[in-house]
C-alpha positions in Angstrom: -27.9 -7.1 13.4 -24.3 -5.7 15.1 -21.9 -7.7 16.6 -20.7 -6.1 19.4 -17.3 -6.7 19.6 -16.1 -7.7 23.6 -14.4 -4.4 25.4 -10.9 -5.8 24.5 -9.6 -2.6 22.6 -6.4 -1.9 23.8 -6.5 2.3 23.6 -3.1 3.4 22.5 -4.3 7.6 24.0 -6.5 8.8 26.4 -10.0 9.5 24.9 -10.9 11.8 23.2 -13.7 12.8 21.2 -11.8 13.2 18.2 -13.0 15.3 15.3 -16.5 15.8 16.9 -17.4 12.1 15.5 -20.4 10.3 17.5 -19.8 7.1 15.9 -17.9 5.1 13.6 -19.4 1.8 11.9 -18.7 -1.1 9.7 -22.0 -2.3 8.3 -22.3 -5.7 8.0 -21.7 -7.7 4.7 -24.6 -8.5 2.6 -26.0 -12.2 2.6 -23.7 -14.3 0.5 -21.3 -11.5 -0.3 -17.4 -12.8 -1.1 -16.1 -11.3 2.0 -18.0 -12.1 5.0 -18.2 -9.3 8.0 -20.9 -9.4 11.0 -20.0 -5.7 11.4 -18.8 -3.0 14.1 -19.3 -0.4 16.0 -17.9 1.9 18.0 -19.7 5.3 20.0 -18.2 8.5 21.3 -16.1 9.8 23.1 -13.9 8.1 20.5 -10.1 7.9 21.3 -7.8 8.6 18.7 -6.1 5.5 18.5 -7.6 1.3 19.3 -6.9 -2.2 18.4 -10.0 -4.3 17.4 -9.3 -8.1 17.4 -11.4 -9.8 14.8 -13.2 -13.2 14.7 -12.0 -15.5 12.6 -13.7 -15.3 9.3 -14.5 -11.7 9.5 -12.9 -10.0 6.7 -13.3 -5.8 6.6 -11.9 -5.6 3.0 -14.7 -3.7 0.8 -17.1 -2.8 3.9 -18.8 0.1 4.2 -17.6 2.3 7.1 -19.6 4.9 7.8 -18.9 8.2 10.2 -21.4 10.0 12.0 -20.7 13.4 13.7 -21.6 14.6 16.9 -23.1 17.8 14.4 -24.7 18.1 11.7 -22.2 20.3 9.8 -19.3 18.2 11.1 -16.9 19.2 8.2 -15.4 16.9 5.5 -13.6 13.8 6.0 -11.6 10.8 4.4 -10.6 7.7 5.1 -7.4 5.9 3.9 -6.4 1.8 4.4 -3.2 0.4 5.0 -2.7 -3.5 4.8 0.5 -5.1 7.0 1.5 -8.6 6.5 3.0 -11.2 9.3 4.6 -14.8 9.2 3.3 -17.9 11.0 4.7 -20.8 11.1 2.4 -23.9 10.8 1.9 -27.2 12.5 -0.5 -28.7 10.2 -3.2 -26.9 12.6 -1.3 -25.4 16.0 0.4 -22.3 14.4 3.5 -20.0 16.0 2.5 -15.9 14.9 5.1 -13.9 14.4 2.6 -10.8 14.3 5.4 -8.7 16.2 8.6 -9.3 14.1 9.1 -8.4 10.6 6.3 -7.3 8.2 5.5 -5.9 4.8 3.3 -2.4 4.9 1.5 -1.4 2.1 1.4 2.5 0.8 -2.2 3.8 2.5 -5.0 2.9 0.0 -8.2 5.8 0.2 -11.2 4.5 1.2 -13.8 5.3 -2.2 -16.3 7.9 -0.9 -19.6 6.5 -2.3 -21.9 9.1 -0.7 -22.1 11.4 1.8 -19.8 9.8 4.9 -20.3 6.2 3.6 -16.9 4.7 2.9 -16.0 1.8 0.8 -12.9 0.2 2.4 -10.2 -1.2 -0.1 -9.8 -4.9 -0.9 -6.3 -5.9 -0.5 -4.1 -6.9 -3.9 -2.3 -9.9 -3.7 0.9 -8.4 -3.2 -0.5 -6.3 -0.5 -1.8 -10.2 1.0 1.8 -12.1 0.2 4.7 -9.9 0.6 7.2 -10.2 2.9 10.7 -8.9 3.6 13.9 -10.6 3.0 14.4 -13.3 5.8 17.2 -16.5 6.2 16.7 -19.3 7.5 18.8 -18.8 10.8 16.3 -15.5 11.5 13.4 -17.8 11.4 14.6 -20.2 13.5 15.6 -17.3 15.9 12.3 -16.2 15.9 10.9 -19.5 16.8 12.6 -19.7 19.5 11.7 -16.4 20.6 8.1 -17.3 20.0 8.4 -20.4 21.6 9.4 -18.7 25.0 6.8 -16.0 25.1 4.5 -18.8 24.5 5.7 -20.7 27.4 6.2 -23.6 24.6 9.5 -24.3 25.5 8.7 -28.2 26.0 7.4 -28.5 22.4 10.3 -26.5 20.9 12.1 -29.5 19.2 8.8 -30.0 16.9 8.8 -26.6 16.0 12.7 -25.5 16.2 12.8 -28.8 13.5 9.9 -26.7 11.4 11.8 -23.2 11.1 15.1 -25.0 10.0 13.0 -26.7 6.9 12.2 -23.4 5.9 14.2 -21.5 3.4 12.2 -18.6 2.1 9.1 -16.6 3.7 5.8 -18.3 2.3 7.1 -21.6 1.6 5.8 -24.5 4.1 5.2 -24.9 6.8 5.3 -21.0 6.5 2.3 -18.8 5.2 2.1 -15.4 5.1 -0.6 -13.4 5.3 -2.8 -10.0 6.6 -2.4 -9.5 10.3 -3.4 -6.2 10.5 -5.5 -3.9 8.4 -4.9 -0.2 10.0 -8.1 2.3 9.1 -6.6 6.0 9.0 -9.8 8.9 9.8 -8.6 12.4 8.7 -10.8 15.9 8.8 -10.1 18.6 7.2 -9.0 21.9 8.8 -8.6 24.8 6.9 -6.4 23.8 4.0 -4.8 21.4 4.8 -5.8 17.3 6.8 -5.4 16.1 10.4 -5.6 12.3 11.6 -7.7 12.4 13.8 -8.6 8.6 14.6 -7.0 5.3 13.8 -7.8 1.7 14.5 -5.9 -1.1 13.9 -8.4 -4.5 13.2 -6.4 -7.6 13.7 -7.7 -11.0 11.7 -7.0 -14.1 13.4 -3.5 -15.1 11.1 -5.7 -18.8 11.2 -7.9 -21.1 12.5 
């Protein structure tokens, strides 16, 4: 049974039924498969570009998407992944997300085609899970502080300011990096050459 996500896509174009496609869905994971997804979907008109925020424990790695035209003879597709990684910073259970400062981006990944319009999305590599660029210590704490004010958590920023000067490299605690955003890339074919036509951006909870 779907999981209808809530209507909390933030649409980055107008709509538009892009490609002639009537639907896009995830299927859900089987029953005790490794990665666990309840499975989405999304009907036309579909705009060419939406952010999907996941639940925490849903993981889209090695889903099945599936695209169905508005027509039968709808043309050929593909479907390509791309993995980007953030940095939180870790309270021993609070966390600070810095999903909108530096990241690491993988090359796009193709989605295997395993019949028809079924897609099998890619399963990150742990480098594609852990990387992350070159940062000092005075950047994070910079950061936090940033953080801290967007947050309105300027009251509790000795705690935290106190974390982000322990920290020397990315990764190391009370760092962790990990996925924060797993960007699915649709593309039809015209003629001879390929045109994006949709993209959505699924965002996993960066913890609990």
């Amino acid at each position: 049974m779907y999981r209808w996500l809530p209507c909390v896509l933030l649409l980055l174009a107008p709509f538009a039924q892009a490609g002639g496609l009537r639907s896009i869905v995830i299927d859900p994971s089987p029953a005790g498969h490794e990665r666990q997804f309840s499975g989405w979907r999304y009907d036309a008109p579909v705009p060419e570009q939406q952010q999907v925020d996941l639940e925490l424990g849903d993981d889209i790695a090695g889903a099945t998407l599936r695209l169905l035209p508005a027509q039968a003879d709808g043309g050929q597709y593909r479907v390509s992944v791309q993995f980007e990684t953030s940095m939180a910073l870790s309270g021993e259970g609070p966390h600070l997300d810095f999903v909108d400062w530096k990241h690491c981006r993988s090359e796009w990944r193709p989605a295997r085609n395993s019949r028809g319009l079924e897609f099998a999305l890619p399963v990150p590599a742990e480098h594609e899970s852990t990387c992350f660029p070159p940062t000092t210590t005075d950047e994070i704490v910079a950061e936090t502080q940033r953080v801290l004010v967007r947050n309105g958590m300027v009251a509790d920023g000795a705690h935290w300011l106190d974390l982000a000067r322990s920290v020397r490299v990315p990764g190391e605690l009370p760092t962790y990096v990990g996925i924060s955003k797993v960007r699915v890339r649709i593309e039809q074919r015209h003629g001879d050459a390929w045109r994006v036509i949709h993209t959505i951006d699924f965002l996993p909870p960066m913890g609990c």
